[in-house]
Backbone as CSV, one residue per row, in Angstrom:
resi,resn,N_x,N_y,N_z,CA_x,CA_y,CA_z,C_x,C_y,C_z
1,UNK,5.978,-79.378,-24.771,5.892,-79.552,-26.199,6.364,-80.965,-26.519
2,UNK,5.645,-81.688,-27.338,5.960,-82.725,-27.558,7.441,-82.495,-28.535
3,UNK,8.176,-84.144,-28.636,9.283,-83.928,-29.504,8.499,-84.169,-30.879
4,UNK,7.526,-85.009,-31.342,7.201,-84.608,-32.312,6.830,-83.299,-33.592
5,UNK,6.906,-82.078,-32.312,6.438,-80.556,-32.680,8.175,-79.817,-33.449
6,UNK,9.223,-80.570,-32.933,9.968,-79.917,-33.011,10.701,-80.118,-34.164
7,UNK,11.230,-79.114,-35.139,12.019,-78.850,-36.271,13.259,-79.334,-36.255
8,UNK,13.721,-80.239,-37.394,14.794,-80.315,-37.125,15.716,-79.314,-37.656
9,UNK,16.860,-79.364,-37.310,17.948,-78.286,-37.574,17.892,-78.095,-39.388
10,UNK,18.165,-78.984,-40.112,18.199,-78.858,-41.700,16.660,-77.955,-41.649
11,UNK,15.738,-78.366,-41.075,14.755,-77.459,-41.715,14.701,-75.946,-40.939
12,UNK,15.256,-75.778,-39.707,15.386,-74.130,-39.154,16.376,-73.800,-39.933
13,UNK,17.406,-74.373,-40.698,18.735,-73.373,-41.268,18.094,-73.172,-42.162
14,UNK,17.046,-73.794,-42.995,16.199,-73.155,-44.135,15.254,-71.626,-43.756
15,UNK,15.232,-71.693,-42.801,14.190,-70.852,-42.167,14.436,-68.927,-42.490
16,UNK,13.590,-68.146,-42.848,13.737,-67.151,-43.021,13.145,-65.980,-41.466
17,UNK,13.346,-65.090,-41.929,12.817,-64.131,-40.349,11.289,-64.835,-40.382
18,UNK,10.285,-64.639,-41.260,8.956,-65.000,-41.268,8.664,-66.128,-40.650
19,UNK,9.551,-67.415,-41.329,9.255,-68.601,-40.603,9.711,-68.759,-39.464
20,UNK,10.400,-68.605,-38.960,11.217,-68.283,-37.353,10.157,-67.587,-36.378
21,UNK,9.367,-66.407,-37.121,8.643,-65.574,-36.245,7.279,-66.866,-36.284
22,UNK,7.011,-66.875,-37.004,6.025,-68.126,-37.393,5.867,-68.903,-36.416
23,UNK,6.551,-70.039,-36.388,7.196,-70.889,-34.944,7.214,-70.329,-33.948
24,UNK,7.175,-69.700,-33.375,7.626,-68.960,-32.745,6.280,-68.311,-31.849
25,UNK,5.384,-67.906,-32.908,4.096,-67.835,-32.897,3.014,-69.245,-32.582
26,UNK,3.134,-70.214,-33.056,2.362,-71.307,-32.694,2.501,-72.033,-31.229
27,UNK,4.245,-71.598,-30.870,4.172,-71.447,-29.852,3.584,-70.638,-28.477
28,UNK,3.063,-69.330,-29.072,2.444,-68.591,-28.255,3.715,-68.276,-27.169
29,UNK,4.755,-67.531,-28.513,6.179,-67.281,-27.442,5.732,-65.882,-28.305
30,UNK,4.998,-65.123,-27.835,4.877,-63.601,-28.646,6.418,-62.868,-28.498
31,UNK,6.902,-62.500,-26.852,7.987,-61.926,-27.052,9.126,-62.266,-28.063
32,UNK,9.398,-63.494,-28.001,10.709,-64.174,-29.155,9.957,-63.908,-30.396
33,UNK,8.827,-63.620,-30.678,8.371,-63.325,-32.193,8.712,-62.100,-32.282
34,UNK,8.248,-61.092,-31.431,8.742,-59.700,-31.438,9.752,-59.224,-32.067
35,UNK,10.995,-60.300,-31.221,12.255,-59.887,-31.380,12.739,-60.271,-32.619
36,UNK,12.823,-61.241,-33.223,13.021,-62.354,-34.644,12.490,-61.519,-35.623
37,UNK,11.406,-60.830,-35.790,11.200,-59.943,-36.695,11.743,-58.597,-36.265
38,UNK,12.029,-57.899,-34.936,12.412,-56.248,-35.401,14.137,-56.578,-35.968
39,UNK,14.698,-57.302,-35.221,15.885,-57.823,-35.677,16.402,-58.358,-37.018
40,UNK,15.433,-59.133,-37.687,15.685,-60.065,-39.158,16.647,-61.049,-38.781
41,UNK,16.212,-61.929,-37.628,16.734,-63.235,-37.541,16.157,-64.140,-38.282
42,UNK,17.230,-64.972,-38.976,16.611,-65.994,-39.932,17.246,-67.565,-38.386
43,UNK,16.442,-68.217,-39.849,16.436,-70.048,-38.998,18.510,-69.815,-38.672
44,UNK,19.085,-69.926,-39.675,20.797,-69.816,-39.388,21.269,-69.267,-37.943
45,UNK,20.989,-67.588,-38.246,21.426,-66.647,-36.835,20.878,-67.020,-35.683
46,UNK,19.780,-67.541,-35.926,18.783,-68.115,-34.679,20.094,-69.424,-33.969
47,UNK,20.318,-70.377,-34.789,21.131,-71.352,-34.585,22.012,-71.215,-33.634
48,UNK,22.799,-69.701,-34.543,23.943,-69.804,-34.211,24.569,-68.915,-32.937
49,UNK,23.308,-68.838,-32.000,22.756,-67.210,-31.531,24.343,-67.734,-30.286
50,UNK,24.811,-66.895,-29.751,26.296,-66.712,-28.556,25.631,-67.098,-27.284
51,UNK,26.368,-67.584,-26.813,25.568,-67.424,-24.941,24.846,-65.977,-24.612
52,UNK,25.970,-65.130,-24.652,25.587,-63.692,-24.499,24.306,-63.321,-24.789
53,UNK,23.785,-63.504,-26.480,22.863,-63.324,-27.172,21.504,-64.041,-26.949
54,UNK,21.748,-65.384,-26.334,20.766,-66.264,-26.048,20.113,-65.781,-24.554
55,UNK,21.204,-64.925,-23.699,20.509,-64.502,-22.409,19.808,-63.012,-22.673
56,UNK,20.187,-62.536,-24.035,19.520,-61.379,-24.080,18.167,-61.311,-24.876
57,UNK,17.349,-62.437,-25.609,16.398,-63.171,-25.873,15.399,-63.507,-24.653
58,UNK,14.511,-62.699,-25.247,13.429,-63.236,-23.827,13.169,-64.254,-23.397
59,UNK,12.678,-64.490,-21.678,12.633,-66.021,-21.405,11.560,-66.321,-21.460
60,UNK,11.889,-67.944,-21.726,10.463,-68.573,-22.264,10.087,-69.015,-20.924
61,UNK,8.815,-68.541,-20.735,7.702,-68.633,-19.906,8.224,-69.403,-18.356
62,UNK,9.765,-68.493,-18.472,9.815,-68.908,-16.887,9.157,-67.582,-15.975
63,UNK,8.195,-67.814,-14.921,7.911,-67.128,-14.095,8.693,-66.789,-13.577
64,UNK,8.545,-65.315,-12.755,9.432,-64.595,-11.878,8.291,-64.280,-10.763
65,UNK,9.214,-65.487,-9.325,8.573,-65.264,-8.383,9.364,-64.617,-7.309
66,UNK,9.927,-63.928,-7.552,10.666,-63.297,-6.638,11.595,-64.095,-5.524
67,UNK,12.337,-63.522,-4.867,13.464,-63.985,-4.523,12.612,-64.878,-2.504
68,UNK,13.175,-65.798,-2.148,12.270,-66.811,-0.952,12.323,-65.882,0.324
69,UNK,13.183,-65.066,0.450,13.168,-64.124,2.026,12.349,-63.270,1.562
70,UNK,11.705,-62.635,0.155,10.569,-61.661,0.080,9.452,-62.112,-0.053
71,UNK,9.434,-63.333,-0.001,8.285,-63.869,-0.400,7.542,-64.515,1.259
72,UNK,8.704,-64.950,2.070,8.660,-64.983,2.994,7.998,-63.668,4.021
73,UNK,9.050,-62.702,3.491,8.205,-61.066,4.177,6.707,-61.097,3.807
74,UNK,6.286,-61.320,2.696,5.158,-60.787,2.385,3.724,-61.538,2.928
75,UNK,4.207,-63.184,2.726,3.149,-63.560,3.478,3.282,-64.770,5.014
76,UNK,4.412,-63.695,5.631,4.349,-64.339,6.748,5.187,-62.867,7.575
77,UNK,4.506,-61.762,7.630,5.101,-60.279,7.860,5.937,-60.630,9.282
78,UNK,5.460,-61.452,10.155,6.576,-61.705,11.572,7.490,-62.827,11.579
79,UNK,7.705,-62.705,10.202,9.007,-64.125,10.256,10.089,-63.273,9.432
80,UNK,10.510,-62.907,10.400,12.048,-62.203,9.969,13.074,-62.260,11.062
């Protein structure tokens, strides 16, 4: 994403659940839209979200490739 795309903070603390889910959406981050609306996170709570809270927020579009010794098993079955 370019830095030009990105909001600055004065304008997310304006932000309501809609616009949050919004953003959120143009990003083509469906899960974090999901959540921002069943929840009623506005631009603020979003801000101000805890470590805790930020790992319990879905991840953005990191792949899960599984761990290198299973990946190893799978496509190299006599290297163990």
């Amino acid at each position: 994403m370019a830095l030009s795309n990105v909001p600055y903070r004065q304008q997310v603390m304006a932000w309501g659940p809609d616009e949050l889910a919004d953003y959120f959406k143009q990003l083509n981050y469906k899960d974090c839209e999901k959540v921002v609306k069943k929840h009623h996170i506005n631009g603020p709570r979003f801000l101000h979200l805890s470590e805790n809270d930020i790992q319990k927020f879905p991840k953005l579009r990191v792949p899960f490739w599984g761990s290198p010794v299973s990946v190893k098993k799978k496509q190299f079955p006599s290297f163990e």
